[in-house]
BAZASE-625968 format. One record per atom (N, C-alpha, C): x negated, y negated, z negated. Coordinates in steps of 0.001 Angstrom, whole numbers, padded with zeros to 6 digits, always signed. Example, Ala and Ser with C-alpha at 12.3 -4.5 7.8 and 13.67 -1.06 7.14 Angstrom:
! BAZASE-625968
-013190+005690-007800-012300+004500-007800-013200+003300-007800-012850+002250-007080-013670+001060-007140-012900-000030-007870
END
This chain:
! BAZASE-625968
-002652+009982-023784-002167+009643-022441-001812+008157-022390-001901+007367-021047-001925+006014-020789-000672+006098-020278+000086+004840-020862+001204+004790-020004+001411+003984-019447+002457+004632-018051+002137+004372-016599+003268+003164-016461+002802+002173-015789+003704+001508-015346+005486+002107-015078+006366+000798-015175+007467+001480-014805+007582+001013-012732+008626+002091-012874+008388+002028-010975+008610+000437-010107+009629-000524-011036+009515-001576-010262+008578-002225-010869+007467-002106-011312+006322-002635-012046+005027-002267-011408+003808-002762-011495+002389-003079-010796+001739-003845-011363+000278-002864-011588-001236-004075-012111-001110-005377-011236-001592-006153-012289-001783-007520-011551-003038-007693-012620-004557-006922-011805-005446-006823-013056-005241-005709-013945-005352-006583-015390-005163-005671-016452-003825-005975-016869-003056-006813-016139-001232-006876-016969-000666-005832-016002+000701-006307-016625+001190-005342-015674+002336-005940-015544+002887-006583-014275+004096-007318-013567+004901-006534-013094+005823-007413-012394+007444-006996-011865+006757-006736-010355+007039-005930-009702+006521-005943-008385+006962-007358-007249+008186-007932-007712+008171-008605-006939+007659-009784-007170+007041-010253-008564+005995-011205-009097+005038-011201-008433+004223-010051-008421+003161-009565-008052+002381-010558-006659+003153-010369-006001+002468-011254-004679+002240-012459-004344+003297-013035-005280+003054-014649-005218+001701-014915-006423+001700-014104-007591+000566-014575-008222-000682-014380-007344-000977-013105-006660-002053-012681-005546-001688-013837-004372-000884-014441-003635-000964-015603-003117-001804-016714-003673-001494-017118-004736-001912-018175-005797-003673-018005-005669-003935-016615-006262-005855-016315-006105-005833-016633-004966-005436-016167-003470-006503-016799-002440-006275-018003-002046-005363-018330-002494-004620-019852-001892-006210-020477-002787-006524-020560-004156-007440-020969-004502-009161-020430-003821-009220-019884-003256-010338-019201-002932-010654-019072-001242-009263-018779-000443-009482-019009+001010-010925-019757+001350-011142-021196+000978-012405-021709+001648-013928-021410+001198-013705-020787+000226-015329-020555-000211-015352-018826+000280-014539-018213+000437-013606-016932+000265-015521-015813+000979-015398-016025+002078-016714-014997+002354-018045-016099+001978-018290-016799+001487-019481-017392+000725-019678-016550-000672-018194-016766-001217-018080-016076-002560-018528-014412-002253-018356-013774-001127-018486-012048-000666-019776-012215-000607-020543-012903+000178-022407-012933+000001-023103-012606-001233-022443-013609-002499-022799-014347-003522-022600-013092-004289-021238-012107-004589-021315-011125-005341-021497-010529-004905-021926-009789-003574-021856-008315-002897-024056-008464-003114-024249-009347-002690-026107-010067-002661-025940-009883-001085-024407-010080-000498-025504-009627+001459-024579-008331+001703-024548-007497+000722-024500-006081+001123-022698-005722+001697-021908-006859+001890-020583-006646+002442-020430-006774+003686-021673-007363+004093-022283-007324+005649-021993-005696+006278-023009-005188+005586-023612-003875+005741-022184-002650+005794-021163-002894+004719-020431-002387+004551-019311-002230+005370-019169-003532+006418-018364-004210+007061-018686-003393+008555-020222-003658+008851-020350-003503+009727-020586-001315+010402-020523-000972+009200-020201+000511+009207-018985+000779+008891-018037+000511+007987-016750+000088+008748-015968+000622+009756-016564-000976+011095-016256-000902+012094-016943-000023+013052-017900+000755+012749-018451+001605+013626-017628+002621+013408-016864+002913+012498-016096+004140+012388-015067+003893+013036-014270+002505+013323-013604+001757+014473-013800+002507+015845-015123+002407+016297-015346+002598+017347-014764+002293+018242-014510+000875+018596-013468+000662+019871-014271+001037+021317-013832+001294+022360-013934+002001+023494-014952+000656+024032-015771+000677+024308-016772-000348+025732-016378-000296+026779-015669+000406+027263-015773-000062+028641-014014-000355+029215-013102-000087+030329-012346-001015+030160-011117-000367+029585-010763+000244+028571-010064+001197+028311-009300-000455+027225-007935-000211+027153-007344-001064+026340-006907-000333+024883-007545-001275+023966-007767-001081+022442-007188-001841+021967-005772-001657+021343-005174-002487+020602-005597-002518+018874-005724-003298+017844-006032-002870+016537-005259-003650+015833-005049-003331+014617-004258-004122+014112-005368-004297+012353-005316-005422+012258-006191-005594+011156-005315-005999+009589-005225-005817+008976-004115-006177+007769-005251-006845+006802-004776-007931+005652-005259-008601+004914-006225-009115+005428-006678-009548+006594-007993-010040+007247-008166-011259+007408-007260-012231+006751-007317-013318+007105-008306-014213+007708-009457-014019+007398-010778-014873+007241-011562-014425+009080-010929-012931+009518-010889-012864+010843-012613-012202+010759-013488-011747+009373-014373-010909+009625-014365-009687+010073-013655-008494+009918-013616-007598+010502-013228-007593+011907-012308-008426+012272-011548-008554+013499-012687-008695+014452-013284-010072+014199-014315-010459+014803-015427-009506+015440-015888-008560+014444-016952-007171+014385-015941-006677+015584-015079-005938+015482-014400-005129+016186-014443-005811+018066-014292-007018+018330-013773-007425+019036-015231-007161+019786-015970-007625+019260-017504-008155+019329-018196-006638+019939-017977-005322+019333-018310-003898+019534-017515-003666+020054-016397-004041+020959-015793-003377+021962-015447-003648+023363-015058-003330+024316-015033-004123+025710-014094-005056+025940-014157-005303+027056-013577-006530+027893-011986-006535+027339-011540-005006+026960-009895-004782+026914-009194-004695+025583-010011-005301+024532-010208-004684+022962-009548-006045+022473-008491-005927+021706-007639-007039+020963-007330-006593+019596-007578-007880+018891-007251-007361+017622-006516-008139+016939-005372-007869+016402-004213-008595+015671-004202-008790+014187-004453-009898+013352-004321-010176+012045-003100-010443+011420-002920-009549+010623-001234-010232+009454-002167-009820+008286-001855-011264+007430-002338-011430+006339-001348-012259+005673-001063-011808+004727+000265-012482+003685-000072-014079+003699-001151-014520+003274-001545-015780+002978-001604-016617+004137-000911-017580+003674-001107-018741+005520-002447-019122+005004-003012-019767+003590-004554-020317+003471-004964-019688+004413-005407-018002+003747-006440-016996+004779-006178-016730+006307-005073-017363+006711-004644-017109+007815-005200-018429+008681-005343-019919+008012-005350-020680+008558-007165-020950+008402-007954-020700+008018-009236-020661+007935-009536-019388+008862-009359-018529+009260-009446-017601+009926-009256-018196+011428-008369-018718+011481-008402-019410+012667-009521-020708+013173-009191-021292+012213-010197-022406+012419-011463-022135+012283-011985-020961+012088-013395-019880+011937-013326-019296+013761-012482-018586+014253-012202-018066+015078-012731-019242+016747-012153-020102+016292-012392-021695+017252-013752-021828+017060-014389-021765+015677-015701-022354+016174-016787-021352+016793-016393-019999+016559-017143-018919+016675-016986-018355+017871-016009-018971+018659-015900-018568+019960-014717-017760+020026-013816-016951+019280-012964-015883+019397-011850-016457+019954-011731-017775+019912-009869-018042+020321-009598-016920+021389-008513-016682+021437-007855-016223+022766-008070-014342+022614-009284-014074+021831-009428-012532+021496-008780-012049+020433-008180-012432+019272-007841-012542+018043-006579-013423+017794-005550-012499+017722-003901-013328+017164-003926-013356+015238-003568-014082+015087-003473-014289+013889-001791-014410+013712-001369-013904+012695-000532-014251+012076+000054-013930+010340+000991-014587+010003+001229-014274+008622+001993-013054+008501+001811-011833+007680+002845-011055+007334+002643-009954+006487+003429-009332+005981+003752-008706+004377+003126-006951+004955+002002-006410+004563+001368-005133+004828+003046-004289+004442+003668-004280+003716+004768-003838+003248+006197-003674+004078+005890-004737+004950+007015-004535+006171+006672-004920+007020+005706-004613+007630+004997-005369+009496+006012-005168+010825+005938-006768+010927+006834-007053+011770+006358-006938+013633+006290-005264+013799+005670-004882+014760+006380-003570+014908+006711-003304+016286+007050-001633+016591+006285-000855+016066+006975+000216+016407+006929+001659+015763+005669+002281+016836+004557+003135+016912+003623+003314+017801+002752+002122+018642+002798+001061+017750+002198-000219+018715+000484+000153+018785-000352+000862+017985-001960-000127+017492-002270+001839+017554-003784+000977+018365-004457+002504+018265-005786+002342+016785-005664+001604+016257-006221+001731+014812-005507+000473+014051-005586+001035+012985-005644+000139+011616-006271-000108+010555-007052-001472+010369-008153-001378+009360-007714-002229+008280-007890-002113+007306-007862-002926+005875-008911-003449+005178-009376-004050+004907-010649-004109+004523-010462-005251+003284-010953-004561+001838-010412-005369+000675-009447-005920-000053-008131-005542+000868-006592-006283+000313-005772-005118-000318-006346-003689-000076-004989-003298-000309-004973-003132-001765-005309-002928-002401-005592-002868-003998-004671-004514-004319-004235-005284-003418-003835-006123-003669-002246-006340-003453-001668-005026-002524-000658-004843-002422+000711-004159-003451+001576-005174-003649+002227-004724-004808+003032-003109-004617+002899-002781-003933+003405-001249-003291+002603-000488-002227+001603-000005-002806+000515+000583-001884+001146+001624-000901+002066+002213-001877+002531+003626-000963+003030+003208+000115+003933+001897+000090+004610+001588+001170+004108+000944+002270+003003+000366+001728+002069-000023+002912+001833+000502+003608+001680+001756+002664+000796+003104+003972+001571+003742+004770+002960+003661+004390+003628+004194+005361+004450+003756+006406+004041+002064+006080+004018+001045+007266+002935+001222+008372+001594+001363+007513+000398+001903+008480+000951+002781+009618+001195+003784+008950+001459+005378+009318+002695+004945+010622+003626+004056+010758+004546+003594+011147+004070+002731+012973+003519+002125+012547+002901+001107+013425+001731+002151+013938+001029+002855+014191-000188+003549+014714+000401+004450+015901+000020+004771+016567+000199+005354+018235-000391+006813+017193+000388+008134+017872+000097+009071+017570-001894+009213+018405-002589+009991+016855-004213+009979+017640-004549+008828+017282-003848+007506+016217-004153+006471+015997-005290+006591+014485-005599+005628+014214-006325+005859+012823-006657+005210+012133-006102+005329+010893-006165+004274+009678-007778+004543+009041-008005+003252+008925-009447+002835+008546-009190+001791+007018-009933+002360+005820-009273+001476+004803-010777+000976+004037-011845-000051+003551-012742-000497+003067-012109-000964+001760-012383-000062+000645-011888-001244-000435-012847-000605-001488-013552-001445-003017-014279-001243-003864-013389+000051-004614-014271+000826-005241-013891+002048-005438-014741+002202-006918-014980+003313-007038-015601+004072-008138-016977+004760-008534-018005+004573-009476-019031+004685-008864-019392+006406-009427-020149+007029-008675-020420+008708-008826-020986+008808-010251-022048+007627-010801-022593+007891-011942-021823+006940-013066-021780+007412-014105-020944+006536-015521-021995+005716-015831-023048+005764-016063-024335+004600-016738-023925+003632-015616-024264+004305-014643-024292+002953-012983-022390+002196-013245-021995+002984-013741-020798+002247-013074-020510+001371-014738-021089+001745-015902-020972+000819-016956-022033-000609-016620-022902-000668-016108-023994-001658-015403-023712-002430-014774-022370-001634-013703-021782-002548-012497-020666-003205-013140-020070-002815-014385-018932-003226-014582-019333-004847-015579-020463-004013-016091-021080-005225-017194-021394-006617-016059-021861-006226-015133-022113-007511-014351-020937-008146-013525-019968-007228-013047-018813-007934-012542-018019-008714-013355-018081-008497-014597-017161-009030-015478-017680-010397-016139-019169-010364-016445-019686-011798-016254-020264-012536-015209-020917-011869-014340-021449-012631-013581-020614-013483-012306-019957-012250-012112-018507-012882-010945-018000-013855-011012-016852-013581-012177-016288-015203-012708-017326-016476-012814-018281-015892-013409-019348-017229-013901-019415-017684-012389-020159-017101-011491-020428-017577-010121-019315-018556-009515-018153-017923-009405-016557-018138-009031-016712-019686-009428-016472-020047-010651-016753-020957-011277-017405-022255-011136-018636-021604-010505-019812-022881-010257-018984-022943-008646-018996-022278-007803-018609-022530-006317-017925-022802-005979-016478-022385-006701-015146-022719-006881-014315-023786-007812-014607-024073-008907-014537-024759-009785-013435-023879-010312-013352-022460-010437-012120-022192-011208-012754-020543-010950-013022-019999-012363-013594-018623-012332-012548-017573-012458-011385-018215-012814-009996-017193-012950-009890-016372-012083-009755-016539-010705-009133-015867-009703-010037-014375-009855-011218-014886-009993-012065-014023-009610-012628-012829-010754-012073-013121-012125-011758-012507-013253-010816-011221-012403-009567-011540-012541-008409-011048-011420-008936-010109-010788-009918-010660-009531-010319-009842-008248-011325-008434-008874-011756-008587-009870-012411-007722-010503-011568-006918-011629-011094-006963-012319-009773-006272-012951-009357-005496-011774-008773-005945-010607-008010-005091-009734-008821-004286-009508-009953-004342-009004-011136-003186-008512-010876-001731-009467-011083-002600-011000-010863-001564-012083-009743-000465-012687-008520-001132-011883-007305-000544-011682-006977-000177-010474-007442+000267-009176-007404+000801-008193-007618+002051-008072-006733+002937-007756-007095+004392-007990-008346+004812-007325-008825+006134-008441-010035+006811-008135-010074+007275-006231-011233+007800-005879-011196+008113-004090-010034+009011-004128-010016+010356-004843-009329+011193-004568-007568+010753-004360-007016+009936-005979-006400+009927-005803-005596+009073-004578-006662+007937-004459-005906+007577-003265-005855+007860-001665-006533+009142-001323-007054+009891-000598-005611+010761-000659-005070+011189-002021-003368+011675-001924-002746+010673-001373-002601+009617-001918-001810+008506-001686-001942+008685-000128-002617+008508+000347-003026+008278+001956-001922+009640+002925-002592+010867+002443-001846+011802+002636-000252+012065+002350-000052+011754+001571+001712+011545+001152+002176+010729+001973+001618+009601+002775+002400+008691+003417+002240+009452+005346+001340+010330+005445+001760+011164+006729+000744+011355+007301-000299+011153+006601-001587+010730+007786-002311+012806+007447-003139+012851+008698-003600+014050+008458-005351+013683+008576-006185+014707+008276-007426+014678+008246-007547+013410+007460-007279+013687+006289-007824+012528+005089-009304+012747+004686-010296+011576+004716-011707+011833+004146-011460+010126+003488-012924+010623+002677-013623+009153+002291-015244+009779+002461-015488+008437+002551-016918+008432+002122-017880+007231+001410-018260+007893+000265-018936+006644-000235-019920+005700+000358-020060+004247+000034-021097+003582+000048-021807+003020-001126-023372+002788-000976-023506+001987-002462-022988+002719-003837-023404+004184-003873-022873+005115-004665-021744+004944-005636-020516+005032-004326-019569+004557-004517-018717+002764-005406-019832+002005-005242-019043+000606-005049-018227+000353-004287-018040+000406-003390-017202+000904-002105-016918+002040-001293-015788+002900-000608-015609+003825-000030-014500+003490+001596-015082+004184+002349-014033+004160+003546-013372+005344+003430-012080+005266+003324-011187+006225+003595-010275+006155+004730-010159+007575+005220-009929+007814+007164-008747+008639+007047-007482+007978+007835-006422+009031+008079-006008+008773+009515-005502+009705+010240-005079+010047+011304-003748+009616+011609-002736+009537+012539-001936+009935+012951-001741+010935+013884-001344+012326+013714-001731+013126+014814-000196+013101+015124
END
């Protein structure tokens, strides 16, 4: 048997920190990475975070026509998902970013300006762990890649669970586990060199991205965090794989 972290303790990777360490070192990776940040997602995904992104948000499904869609997007700094969402939904569809990092927060914006979004898309800074937003505000919530990055997952989720309009629905995209062991020794062999190496040449610093791959590897299996999801209140829990299981969307409710 592996032993488990203690409770004020959390992976950071393969160590294992104080939880309240935890976030400023995960500050530190994107603070280094914010500007190359979705160049670097092309570069290791080959393209395919596009694809992932954009099914996703179809499970989003924001309303077309003039029905008002509030969303609330967490860790999004960079304002890709937001963007999708805003873009697939009507005239009445807003979508709100809190992302811990001012970097990712402040490239997100200045992405947002050139791409046309000002004025559709609020940005701001804030902790998935205590969102500084009423109780029933957002008729969805999406995550897409951060939460594996949160030093208290459970509590996130039951910030989620907190902030969602009853009939609301948590939408979560994060790298997962793959169905076959050969495939997932293949995938692991290449994340572990090729990533960093890449990181490296684009970034001038392959560390972070060492990190970003460790966490993948310490992120609980679908199921279990499919409990996790469920323990924090949500009903009709699913996942479903993508990319035989490199990634999974997992779906909870507020009923």
């Amino acid at each position: 048997m592996t032993d488990q972290p203690a409770r004020n303790e959390t992976a950071f990777g393969f160590r294992t920190v104080e939880k309240g360490e935890k976030q400023g070192l995960v500050n530190e990776v994107f603070s280094k990475t914010a500007s190359r940040y979705d160049q670097m997602n092309d570069l290791m995904s080959a393209g395919l975070h596009r694809l992932w992104k954009d099914d996703f948000v179809a499970m989003v499904n924001p309303p077309k026509g003039a029905m008002a869609f509030h969303s609330l997007d967490v860790a999004g700094g960079t304002g890709d998902i937001a963007f999708r969402i805003v873009s697939a939904g009507g005239p009445n569809t807003r979508v709100t970013i809190a992302d811990i990092s001012p970097d990712m927060v402040a490239e997100g914006r200045a992405r947002s300006q050139r791409e046309g979004f000002a004025g559709k898309v609020d940005f701001t800074v804030g902790n998935a762990e205590a969102l500084a937003f009423a109780d029933k505000s957002f008729n969805a919530y999406t995550i897409a890649f951060g939460i594996r990055n949160v030093p208290d997952i459970a509590r996130a989720l039951r910030e989620a669970w907190r902030v969602l309009k009853p009939g609301g629905r948590f939408l979560c995209l994060e790298f997962s586990h793959m169905d076959l062991p050969l495939a997932q020794q293949l995938y692991d062999a290449y994340s572990f060199t090729i990533i960093p190496a890449v990181g490296k040449v684009v970034t001038g610093d392959g560390q972070p991205y060492r990190y970003l791959v460790e966490s993948i590897r310490t992120f609980p299996k679908q199921q279990a965090f499919a409990d996790m999801i469920t323990a924090a209140g949500f009903s009709r829990v699913t996942w479903r794989n993508l990319t035989g299981g490199v990634v999974a969307i997992h779906s909870g409710w507020r009923i």
